[in-house]
C-alpha positions as CSV (number, residue, x, y, z in Angstrom):
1,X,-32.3,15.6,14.2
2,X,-33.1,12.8,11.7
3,X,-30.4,11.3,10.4
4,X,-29.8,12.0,6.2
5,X,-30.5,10.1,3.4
6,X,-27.5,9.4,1.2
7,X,-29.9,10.2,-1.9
8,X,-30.1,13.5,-0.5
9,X,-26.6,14.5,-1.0
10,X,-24.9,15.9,-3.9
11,X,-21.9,13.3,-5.2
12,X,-18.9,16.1,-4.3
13,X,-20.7,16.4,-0.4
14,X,-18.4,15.9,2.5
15,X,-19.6,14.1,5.1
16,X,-17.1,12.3,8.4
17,X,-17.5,8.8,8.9
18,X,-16.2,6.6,11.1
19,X,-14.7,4.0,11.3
20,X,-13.2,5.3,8.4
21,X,-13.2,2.2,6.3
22,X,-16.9,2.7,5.9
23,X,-16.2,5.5,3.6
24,X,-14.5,3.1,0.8
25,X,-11.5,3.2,-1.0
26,X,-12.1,7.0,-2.7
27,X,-10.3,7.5,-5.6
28,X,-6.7,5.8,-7.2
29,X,-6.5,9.7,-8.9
30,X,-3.5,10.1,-5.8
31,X,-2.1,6.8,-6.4
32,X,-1.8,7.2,-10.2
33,X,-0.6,10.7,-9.5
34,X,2.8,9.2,-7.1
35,X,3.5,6.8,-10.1
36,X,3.1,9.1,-13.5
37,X,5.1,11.7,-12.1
38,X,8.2,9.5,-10.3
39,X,11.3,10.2,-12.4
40,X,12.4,7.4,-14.8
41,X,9.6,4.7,-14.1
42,X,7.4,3.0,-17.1
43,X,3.9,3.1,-17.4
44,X,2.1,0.0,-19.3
45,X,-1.2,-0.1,-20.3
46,X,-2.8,-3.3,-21.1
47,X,-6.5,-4.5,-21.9
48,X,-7.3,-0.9,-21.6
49,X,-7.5,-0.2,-17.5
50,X,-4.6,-2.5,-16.2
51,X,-1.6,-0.1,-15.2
52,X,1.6,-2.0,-14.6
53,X,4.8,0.4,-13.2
54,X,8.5,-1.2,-13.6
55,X,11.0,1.4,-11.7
56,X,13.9,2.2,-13.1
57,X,16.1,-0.2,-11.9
58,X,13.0,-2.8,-12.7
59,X,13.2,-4.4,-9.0
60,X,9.9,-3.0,-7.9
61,X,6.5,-4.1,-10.0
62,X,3.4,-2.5,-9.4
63,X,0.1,-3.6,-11.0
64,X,-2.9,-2.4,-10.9
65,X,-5.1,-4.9,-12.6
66,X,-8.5,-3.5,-12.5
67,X,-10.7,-6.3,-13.8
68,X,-9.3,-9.0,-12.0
69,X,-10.8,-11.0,-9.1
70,X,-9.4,-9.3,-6.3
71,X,-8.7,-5.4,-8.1
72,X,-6.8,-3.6,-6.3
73,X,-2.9,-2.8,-6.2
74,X,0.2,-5.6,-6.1
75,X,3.3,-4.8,-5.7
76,X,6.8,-6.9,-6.0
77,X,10.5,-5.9,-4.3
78,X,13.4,-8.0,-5.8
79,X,16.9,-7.6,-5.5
80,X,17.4,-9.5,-8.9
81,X,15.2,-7.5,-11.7
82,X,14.3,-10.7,-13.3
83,X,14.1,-12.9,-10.0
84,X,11.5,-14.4,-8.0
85,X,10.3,-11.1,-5.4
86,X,11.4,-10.4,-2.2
87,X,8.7,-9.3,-0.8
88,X,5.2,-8.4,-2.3
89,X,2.6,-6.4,-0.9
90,X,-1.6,-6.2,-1.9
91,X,-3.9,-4.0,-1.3
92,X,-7.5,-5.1,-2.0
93,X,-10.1,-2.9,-4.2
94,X,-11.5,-1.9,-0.7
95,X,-7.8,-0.1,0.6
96,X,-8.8,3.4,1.4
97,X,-6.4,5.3,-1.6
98,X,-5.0,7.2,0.7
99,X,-2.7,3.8,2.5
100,X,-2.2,2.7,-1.4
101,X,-0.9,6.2,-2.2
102,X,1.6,7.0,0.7
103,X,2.8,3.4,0.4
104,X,3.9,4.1,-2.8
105,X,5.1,7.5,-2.5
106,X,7.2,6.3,0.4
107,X,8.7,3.4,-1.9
108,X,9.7,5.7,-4.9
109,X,11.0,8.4,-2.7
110,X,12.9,5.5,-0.5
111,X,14.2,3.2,-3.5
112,X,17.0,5.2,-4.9
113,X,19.2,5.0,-1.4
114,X,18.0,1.7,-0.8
115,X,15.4,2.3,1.9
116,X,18.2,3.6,4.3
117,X,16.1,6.7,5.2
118,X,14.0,4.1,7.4
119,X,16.7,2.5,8.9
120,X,17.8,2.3,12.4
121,X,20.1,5.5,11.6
122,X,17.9,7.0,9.2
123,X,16.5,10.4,9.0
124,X,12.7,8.8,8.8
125,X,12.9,5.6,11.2
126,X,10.2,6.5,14.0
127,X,11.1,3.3,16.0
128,X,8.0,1.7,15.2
129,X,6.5,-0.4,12.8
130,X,3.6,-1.5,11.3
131,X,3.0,-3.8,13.8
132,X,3.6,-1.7,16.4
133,X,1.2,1.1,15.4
134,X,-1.8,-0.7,15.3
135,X,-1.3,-2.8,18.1
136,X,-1.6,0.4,19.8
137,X,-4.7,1.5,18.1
138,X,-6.2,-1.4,19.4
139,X,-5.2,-4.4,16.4
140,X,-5.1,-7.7,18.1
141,X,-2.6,-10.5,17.0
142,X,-4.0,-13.9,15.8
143,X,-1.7,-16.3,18.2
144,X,-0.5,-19.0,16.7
145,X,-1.2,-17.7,13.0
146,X,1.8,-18.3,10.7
147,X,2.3,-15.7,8.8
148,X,1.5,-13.6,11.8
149,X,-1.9,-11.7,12.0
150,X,-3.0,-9.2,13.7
151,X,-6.6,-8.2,12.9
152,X,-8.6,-4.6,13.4
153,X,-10.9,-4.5,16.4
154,X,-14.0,-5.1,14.3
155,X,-12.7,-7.8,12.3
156,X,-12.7,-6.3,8.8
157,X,-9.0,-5.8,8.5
158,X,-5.7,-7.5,8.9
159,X,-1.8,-6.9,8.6
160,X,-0.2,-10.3,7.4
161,X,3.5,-10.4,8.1
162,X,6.1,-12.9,7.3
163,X,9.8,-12.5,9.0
164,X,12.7,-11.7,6.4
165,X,15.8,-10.5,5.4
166,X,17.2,-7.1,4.5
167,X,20.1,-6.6,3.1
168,X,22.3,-3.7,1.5
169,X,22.3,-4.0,-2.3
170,X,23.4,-1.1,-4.8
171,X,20.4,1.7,-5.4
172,X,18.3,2.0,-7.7
């Protein structure tokens, strides 16, 4: 069987690919979907395509600033609304959707009680980390990196993670 042209395909074709990051990032349509509909956050629009989210206790940012250098999704934890973040995460223009959107879905639903629901005595903590589940799909860590690295077994991805805090603050 010879193998298809691309061309050939209409735009709404399914097709499987693998590795899966070879399929692109697919739509932000879920992304946008988690955001608009979460109960009590604020939706910016600026320059025409930038989306900035505040939640409603302002200590998580998300922007979504699509012209700039990177693209892609940033978003900002801190404990003080107006204070320098706790922690911020990115996800490049090339993040499948589908991370960005159950990242954020997972935040929202998780913010009001704190995050407790992850916890060691919550009713979502699986034990295991980010860390910990690609390690065993194969991830290797970068020794000696600081922040610590650990990279995907074809080199095009990486985790960065830098050791913190938590503590227990009121919800959101």
């Amino acid at each position: 069987m010879s193998p298809l042209d691309p061309g050939d395909l209409a735009p709404s074709t399914e097709v499987l690919v693998a590795p899966v990051h070879l399929a692109g990032p697919g739509t932000s349509e879920a992304v946008f979907s988690v955001l608009d509909h979460a109960a009590g956050w604020t939706k910016t629009v600026a320059f025409g395509t930038d989306a900035y989210y505040a939640s409603p206790c302002q200590r998580v940012r998300i922007a979504n600033p699509v012209e700039s250098h990177y693209g892609g999704w940033t978003i900002t934890y801190a404990e003080d609304p107006l204070g320098v973040p706790d922690w911020i995460t990115t996800f490049d223009r090339n993040t499948p959707h589908e991370i960005v959107a159950a990242f954020t879905e997972t935040l929202v639903q998780s913010l009001p009680n704190h995050f407790r629901d992850h916890f060691s005595d919550g009713k979502h903590y699986t034990g295991l980390g980010p860390n910990d589940v690609l390690l065993r799909s194969g991830w290797d860590p970068v020794h000696g990196s600081r922040p610590y690295r650990i990279v995907s077994p074809d080199n095009r991805a990486a985790l960065r993670t830098r050791s913190g805090w938590s503590t227990s603050t009121p919800s959101c």
